[in-house]
C-alpha positions as CSV (number, residue, x, y, z in Angstrom):
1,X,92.3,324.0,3.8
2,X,90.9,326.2,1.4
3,X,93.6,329.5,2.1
4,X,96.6,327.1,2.3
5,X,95.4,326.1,-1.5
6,X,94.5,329.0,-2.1
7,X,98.0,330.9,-0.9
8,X,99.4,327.7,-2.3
9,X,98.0,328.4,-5.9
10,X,99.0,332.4,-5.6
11,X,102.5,332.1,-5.1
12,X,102.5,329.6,-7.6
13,X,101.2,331.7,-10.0
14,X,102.6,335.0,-9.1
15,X,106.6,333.2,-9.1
16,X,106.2,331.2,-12.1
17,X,104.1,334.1,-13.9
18,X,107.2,336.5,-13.3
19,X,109.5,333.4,-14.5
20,X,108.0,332.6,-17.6
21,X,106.3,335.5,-18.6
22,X,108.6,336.9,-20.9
23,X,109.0,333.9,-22.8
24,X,104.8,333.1,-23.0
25,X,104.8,336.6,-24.3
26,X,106.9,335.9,-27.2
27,X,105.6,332.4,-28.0
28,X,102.0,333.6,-27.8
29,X,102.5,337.0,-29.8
30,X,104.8,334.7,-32.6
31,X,101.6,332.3,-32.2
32,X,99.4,335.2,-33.9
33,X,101.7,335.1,-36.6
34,X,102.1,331.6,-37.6
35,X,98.2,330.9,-37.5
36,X,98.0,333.0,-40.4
37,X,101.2,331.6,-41.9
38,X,100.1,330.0,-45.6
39,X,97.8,333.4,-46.0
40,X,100.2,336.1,-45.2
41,X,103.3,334.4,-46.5
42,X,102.6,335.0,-50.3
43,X,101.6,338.4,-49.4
44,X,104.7,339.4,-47.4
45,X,107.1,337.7,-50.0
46,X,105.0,338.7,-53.0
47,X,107.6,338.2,-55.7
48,X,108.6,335.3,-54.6
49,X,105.4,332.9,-54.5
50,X,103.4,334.9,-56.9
51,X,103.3,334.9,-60.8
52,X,100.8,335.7,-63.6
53,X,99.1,332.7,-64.6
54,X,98.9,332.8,-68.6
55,X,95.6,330.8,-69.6
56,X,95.8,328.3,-72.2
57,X,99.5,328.6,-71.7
58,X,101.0,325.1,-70.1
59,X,103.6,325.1,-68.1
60,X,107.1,324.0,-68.5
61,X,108.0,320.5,-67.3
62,X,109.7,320.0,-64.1
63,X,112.9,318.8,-65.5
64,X,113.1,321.5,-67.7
65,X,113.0,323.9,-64.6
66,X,115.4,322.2,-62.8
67,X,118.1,322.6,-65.2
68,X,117.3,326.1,-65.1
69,X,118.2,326.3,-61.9
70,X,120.9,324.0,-61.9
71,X,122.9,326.0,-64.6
72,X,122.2,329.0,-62.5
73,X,123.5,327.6,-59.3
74,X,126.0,325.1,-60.2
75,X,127.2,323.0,-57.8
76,X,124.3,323.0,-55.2
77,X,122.3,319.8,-54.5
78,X,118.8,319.6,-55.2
79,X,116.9,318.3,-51.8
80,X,113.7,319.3,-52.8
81,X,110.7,320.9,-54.9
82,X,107.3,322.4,-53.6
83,X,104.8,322.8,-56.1
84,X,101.6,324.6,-54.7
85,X,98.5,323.9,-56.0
86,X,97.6,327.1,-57.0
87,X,98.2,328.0,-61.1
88,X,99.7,331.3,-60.0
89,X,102.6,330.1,-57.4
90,X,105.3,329.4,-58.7
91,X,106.9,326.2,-58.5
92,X,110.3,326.6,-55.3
93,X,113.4,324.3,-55.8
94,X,115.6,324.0,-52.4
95,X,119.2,323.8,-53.1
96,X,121.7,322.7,-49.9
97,X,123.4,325.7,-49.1
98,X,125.4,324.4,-46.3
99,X,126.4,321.7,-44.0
100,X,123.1,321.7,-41.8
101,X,119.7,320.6,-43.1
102,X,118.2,323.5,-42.4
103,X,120.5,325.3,-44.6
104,X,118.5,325.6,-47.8
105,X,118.7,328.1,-50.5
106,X,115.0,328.6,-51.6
107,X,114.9,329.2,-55.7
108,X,111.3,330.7,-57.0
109,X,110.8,329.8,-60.8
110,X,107.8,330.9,-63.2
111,X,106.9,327.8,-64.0
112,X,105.6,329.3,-67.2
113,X,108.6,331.2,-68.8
114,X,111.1,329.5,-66.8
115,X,112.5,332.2,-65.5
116,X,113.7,332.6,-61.8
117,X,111.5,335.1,-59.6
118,X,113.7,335.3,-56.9
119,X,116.0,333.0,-54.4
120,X,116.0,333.4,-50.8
121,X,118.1,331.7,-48.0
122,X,115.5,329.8,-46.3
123,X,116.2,330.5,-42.4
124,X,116.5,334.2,-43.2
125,X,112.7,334.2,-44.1
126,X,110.2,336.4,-42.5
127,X,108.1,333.4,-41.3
128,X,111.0,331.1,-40.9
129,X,112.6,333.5,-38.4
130,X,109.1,333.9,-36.4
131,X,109.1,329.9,-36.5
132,X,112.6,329.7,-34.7
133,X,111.5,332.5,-32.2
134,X,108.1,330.9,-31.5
135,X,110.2,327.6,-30.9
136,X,113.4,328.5,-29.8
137,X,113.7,331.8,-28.9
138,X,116.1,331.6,-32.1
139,X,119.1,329.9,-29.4
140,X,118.6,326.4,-30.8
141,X,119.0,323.8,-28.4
142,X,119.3,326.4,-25.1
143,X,116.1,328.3,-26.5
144,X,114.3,324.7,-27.1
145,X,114.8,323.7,-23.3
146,X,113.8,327.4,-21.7
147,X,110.3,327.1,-24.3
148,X,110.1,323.2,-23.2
149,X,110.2,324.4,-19.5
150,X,107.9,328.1,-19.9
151,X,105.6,325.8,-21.8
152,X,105.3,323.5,-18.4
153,X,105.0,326.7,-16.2
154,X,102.3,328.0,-18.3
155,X,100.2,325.0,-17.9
156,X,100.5,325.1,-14.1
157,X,99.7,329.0,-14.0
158,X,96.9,328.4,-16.0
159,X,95.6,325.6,-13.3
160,X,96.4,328.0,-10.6
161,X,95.1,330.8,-12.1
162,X,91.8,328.7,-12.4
163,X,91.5,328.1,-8.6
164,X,92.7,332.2,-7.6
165,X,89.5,332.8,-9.9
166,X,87.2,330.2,-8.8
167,X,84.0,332.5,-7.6
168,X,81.7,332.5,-4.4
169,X,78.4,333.7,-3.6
170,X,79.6,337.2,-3.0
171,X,81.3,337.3,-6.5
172,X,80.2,335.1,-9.5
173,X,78.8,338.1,-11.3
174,X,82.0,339.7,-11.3
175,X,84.4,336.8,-11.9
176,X,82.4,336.9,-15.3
177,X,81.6,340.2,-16.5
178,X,84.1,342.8,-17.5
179,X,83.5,346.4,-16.0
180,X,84.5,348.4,-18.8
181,X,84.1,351.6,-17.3
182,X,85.8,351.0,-13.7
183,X,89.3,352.6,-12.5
184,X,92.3,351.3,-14.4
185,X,93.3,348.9,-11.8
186,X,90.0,347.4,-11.7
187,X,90.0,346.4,-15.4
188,X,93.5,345.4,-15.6
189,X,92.2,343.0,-12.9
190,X,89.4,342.0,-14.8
191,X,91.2,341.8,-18.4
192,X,94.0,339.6,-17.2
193,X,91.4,337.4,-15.1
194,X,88.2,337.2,-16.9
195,X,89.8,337.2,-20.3
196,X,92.5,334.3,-18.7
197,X,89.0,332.2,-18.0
198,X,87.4,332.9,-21.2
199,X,90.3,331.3,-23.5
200,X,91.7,328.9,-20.5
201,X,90.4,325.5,-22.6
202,X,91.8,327.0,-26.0
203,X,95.3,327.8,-24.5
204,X,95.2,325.0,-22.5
205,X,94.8,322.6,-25.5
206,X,97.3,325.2,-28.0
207,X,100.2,324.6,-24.7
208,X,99.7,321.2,-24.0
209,X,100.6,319.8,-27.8
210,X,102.9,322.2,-28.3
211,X,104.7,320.1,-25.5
212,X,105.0,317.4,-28.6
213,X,107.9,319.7,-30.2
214,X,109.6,319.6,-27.0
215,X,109.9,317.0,-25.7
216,X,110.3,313.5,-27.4
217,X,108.9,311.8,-24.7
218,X,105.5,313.2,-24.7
219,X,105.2,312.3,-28.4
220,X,106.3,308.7,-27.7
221,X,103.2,309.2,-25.1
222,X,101.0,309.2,-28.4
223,X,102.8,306.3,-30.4
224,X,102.5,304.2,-26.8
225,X,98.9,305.1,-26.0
226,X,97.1,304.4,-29.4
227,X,100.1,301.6,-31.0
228,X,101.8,299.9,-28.4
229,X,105.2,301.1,-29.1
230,X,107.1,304.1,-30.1
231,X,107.1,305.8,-33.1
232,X,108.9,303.9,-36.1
233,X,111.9,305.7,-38.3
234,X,110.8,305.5,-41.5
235,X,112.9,306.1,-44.5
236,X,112.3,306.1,-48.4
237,X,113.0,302.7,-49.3
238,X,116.0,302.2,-51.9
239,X,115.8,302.2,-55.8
240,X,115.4,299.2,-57.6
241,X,116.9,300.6,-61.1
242,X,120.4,300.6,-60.3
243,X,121.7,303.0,-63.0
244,X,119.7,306.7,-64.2
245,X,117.6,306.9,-67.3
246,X,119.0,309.6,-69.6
247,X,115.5,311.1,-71.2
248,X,115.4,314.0,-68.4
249,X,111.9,313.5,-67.7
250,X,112.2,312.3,-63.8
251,X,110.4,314.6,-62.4
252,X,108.0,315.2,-64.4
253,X,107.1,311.8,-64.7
254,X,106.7,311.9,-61.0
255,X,104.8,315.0,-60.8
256,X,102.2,313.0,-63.2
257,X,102.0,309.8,-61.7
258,X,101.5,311.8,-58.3
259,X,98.4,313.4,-59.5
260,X,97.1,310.2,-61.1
261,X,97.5,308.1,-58.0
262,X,96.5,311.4,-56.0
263,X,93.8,313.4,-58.0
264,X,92.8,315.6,-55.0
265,X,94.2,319.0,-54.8
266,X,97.1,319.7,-52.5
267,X,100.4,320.7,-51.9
268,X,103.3,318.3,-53.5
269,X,106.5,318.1,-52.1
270,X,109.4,316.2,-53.9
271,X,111.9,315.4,-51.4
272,X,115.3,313.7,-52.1
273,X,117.5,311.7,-49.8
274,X,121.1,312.4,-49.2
275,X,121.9,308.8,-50.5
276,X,121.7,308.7,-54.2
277,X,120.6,304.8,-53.9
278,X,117.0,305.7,-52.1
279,X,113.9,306.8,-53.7
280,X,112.3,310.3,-53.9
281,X,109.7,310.4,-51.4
282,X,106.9,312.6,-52.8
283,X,103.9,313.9,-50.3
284,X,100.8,315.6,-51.1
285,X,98.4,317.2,-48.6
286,X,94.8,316.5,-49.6
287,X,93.0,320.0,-49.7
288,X,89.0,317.8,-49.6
289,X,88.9,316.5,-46.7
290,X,87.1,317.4,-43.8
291,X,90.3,318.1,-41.9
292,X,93.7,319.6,-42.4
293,X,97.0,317.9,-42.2
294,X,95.7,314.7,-44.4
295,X,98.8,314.1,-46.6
296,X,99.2,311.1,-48.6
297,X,102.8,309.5,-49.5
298,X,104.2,307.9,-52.4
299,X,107.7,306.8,-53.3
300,X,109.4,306.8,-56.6
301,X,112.6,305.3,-58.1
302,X,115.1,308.0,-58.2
303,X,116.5,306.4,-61.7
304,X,113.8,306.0,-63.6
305,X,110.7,307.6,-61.7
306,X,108.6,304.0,-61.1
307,X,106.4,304.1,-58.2
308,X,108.1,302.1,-55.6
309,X,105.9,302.4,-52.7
310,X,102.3,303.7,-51.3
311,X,102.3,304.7,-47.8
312,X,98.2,306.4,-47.6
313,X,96.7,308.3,-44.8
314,X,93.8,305.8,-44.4
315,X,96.6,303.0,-43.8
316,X,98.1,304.6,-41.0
317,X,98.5,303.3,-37.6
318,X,96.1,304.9,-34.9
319,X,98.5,306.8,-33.2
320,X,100.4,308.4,-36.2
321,X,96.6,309.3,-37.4
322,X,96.5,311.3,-34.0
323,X,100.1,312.3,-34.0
324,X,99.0,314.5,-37.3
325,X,96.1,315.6,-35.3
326,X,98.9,317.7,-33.2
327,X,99.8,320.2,-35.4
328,X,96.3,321.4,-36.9
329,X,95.1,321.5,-33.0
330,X,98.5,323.4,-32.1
331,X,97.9,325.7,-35.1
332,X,93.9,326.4,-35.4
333,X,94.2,325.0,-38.4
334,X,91.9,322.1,-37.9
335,X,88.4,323.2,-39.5
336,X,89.8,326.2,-41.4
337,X,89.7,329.9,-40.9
338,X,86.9,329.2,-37.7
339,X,89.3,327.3,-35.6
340,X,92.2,329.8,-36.8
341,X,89.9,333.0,-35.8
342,X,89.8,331.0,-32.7
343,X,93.5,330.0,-32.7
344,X,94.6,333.4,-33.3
345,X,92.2,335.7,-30.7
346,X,93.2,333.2,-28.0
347,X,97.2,333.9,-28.8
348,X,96.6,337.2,-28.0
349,X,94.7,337.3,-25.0
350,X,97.8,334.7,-24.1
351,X,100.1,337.1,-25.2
352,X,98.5,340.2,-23.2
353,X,97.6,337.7,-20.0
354,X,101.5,338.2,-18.6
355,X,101.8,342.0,-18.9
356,X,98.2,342.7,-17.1
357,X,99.9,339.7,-14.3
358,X,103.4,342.2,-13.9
359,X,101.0,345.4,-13.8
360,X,98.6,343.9,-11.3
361,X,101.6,342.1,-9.2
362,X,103.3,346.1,-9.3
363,X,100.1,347.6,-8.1
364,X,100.1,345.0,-4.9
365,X,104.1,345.4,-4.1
366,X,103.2,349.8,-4.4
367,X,100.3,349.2,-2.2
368,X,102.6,347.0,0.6
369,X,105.1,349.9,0.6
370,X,102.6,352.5,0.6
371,X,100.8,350.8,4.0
372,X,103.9,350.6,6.3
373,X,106.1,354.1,6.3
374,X,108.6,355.3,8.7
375,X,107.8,358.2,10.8
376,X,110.2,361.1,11.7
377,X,111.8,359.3,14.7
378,X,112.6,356.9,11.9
379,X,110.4,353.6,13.7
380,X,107.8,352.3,11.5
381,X,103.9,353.6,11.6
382,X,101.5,351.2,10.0
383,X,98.6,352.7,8.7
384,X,95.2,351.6,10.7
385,X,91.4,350.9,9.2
386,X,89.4,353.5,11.8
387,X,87.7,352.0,14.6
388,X,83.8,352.6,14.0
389,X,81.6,353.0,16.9
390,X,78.7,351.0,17.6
């Protein structure tokens, strides 16, 4: 019983390894990348998110930024602004740029001199591009159903791999020790094995919520489990002023009244609907608490920038509480830079676990053709272990 699992579990591993390897070698090498995403992106696109931050100097109010921009790119929709928390970001307006919603032309402005830094088209982005790859091999929908399926594969290797590794008596010192100074084949054995073990839990977990972004029923599994039903559409509810205030001061209004109701530091992010007749939903992360992802919602009058609506972190339902859990865990982002140390070494031991699997699984198919060679009558001698006396 044990060999049939056991022969089971290796052609399981060895098939769906050479299937999906490729693929769990991009997502997890992408992975290292986006752990590190809010700390390398102002870094990589310097001139972009970074200005000098004049003390005692105030900034310029939103509105007045806006029309910066506006007069600069006439004719493009506002859809959002991101204001960073940070006094030397600057402050990024997102103009639609394009019939998708993802096409968004990124504006940078110093929020102190009101000039603009720099504009960007949003999915051209270093870290926007190594978002797409990570999730869709960049091939949309097609790339989005080969991740979904090389994400399934992955888990199932990893269970497999599990019971190939399993140790007896004979072996438990080595199934746990690497020997660093052994023959080339012997540590590529033990790198892709004993490393595989060593971060199994941590990809595990990392594989089996990025199953969330794939597939919508697995998320409705959340809503289900911890609510009762699926997950709700919400939408910004509409404006009760029917007709816009002239004193150009919306935003900045908002921005203010965001901070009062909110007065922990975060991220804001001013989004506006495609209907002009809903509100301008506003959300801000909050930077104190003991986790990551806590963000706070608030919704203000488009017209005349009167709080509408509160929708608070502590008032959410169970399973949208856990549902935000998802992308910290996915991430490392959970408990801060431990869990993203953690996040990160474990991507790349994922990332090196299928290119030690194709050199180990080359090394047995060498060693098969090595063993059985034709002679010179041209019939097949199969090499014998010596018979030893005694």
């Amino acid at each position: 019983m044990k060999k049939a699992l056991k022969k089971l579990a290796s052609q399981l591993h060895l098939w769906l390894g050479i299937s999906s390897g490729l693929v769990v070698f991009i997502v997890a090498l992408t992975g290292c990348l986006l752990v590190f995403e809010d700390e390398l992106e102002p870094i990589i696109d310097r001139q972009f998110h970074v200005v000098e931050a004049h003390q005692g100097k105030q900034r310029l109010p939103l509105d007045q930024l806006q029309t910066r921009v506006s007069e600069t790119y006439p004719g493009k929709k506002l859809v959002r602004i991101t204001i960073e928390k940070e006094p030397e970001r600057t402050i990024v307006f997102g103009l639609k740029n394009g019939k998708k919603e993802k096409d968004i032309l990124s504006v940078a402005v110093n929020p102190y001199t009101g000039n603009i830094a720099e504009a960007r088209v949003e999915q051209d982005a270093f870290f926007s591009v190594v978002l797409r790859l990570h999730r869709y091999l960049c091939l949309e929908e097609t790339g989005k159903i080969i991740t979904g399926i090389s994400c399934v594969m992955f888990l199932i290797i990893m269970i497999t791999g599990l019971i190939l590794w399993w140790p007896n008596r004979k072996n438990s010192k080595q199934r746990f020790t690497i020997k660093w100074n052994a023959r080339f084949k012997r540590l590529n054995w033990d790198l892709h094995a004993i490393f595989g073990f060593y971060v199994l839990p941590f990809v595990f977990l990392i594989a089996s919520t990025g199953l969330v972004w794939s597939y919508k029923w697995v998320n409705n599994i959340i809503f289900m489990t911890f609510d009762g039903k699926p997950q709700q559409k919400r939408e910004a509810p509409a404006n009760v002023q029917p007709v816009p205030n002239q004193d150009n001061t919306l935003f900045q209004k908002i921005y203010a009244e965001t901070n009062q109701q909110l007065p922990n530091p975060g991220k804001i992010l001013m989004t506006l609907s495609e209907s002009d007749s809903l509100s301008v939903t506003v959300s801000k992360t909050n930077d104190n608490a003991a986790i990551s992802n806590i963000v706070d919602f608030l919704y203000f009058d488009k017209n005349n920038g009167q709080l509408i609506k509160k929708r608070l972190y502590a008032d959410e339902t169970k399973g949208m509480k856990v549902r935000r859990l998802i992308y910290p865990i996915h991430t490392g982002s959970l408990l801060g830079l431990p869990t993203k140390i953690i996040a990160f070494l474990t991507a790349l031991v994922a990332a090196t676990l299928p290119v030690t699997g194709i050199v180990i699984w080359l090394g047995k198919k060498n060693k098969s053709k090595k063993e059985i060679k034709p002679n010179v009558s041209g019939s097949i001698r199969t090499k014998r272990k010596p018979i030893i006396a005694g």
